[in-house]
C-alpha positions as CSV (number, residue, x, y, z in Angstrom):
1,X,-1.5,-66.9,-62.8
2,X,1.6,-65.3,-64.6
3,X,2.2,-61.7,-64.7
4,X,3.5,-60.1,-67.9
5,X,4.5,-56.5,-69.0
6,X,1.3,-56.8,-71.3
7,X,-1.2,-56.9,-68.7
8,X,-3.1,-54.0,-69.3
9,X,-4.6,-54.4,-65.4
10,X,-0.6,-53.7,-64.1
11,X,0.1,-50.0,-63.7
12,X,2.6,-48.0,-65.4
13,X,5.6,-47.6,-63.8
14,X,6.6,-44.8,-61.5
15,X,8.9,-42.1,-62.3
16,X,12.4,-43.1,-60.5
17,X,13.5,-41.9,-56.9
18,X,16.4,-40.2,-56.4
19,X,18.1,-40.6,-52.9
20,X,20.5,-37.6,-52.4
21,X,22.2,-37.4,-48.9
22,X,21.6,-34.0,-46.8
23,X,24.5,-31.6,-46.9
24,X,27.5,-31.3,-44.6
25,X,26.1,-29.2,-41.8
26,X,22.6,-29.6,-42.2
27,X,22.0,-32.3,-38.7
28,X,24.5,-29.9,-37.1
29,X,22.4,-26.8,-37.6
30,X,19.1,-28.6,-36.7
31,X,21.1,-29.9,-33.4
32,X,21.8,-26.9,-32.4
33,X,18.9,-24.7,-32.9
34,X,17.0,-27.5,-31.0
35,X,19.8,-27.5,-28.4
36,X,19.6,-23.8,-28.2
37,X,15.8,-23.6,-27.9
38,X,15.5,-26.6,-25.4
39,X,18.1,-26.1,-23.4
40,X,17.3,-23.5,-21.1
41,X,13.8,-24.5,-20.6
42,X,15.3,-27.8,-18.9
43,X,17.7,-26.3,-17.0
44,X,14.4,-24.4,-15.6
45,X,12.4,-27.5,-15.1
46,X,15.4,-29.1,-13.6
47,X,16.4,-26.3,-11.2
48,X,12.5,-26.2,-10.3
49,X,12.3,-30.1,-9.5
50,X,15.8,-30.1,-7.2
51,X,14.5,-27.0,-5.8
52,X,16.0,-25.9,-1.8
53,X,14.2,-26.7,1.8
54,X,15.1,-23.7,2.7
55,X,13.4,-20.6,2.7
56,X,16.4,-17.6,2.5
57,X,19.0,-19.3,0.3
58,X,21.0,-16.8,-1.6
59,X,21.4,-18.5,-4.8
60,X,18.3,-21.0,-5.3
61,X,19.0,-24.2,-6.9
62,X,16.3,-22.9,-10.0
63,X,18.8,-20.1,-10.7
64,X,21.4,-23.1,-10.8
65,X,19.2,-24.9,-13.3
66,X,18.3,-21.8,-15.2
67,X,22.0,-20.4,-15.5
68,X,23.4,-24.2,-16.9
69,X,20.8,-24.3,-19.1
70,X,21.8,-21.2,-20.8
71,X,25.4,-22.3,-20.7
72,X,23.9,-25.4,-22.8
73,X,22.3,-23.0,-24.9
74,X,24.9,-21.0,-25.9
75,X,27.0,-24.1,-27.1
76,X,24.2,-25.5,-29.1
77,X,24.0,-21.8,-30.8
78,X,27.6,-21.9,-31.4
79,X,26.8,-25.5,-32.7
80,X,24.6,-23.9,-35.1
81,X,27.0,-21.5,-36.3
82,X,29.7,-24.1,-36.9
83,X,26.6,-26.1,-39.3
84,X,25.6,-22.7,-40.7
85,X,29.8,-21.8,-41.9
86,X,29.5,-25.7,-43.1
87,X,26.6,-25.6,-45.4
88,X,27.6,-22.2,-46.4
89,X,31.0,-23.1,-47.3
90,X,29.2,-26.0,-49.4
91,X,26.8,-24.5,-51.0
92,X,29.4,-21.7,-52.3
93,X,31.7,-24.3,-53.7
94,X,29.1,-25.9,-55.8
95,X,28.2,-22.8,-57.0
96,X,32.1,-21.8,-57.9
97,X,32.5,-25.0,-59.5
98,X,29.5,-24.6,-61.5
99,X,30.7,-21.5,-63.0
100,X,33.6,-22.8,-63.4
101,X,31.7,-25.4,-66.0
């Protein structure tokens, strides 16, 4: 059985997608926050599995773990700003341009 356009069982057509890529800075910012939000809680976890055998230990492994991951955290945040200044700077030069126009 042929199909033709003048099948009246076919349905219309759908209206067209458009595929428009994300703007400069967007993955950065998402890395980041998620870095900055996950980060500290596995340094925790971590420093709590390689916890010490020893009972009096001045600076316990989960204070390690805890400390590293808000090193990790910090860098993710200034990831976050570095995505933010990008889509910033983007979405402000579209919008000069379109007064320009």
């Amino acid at each position: 059985m042929s199909e033709s356009s003048d099948d009246p069982l076919l349905p219309a057509p759908g209206r067209p997608v458009r595929l428009v890529p994300t703007p400069p800075g967007f993955w950065r910012l998402v890395l980041g926050i998620g870095t900055a939000a996950l980060a500290p809680l596995f340094g925790f976890l971590v420093g709590s599995i390689t916890g010490s055998q020893e009972a009096a230990v001045e600076m316990n492994p989960q204070y390690w773990g805890l400390f590293g991951g808000f090193v990790l955290g910090g860098l993710g945040l200034g990831m976050a700003m570095l995505g933010v200044r990008r889509l910033w700077s983007h979405y402000r030069g579209r919008a000069a341009q379109e007064e320009m126009t």
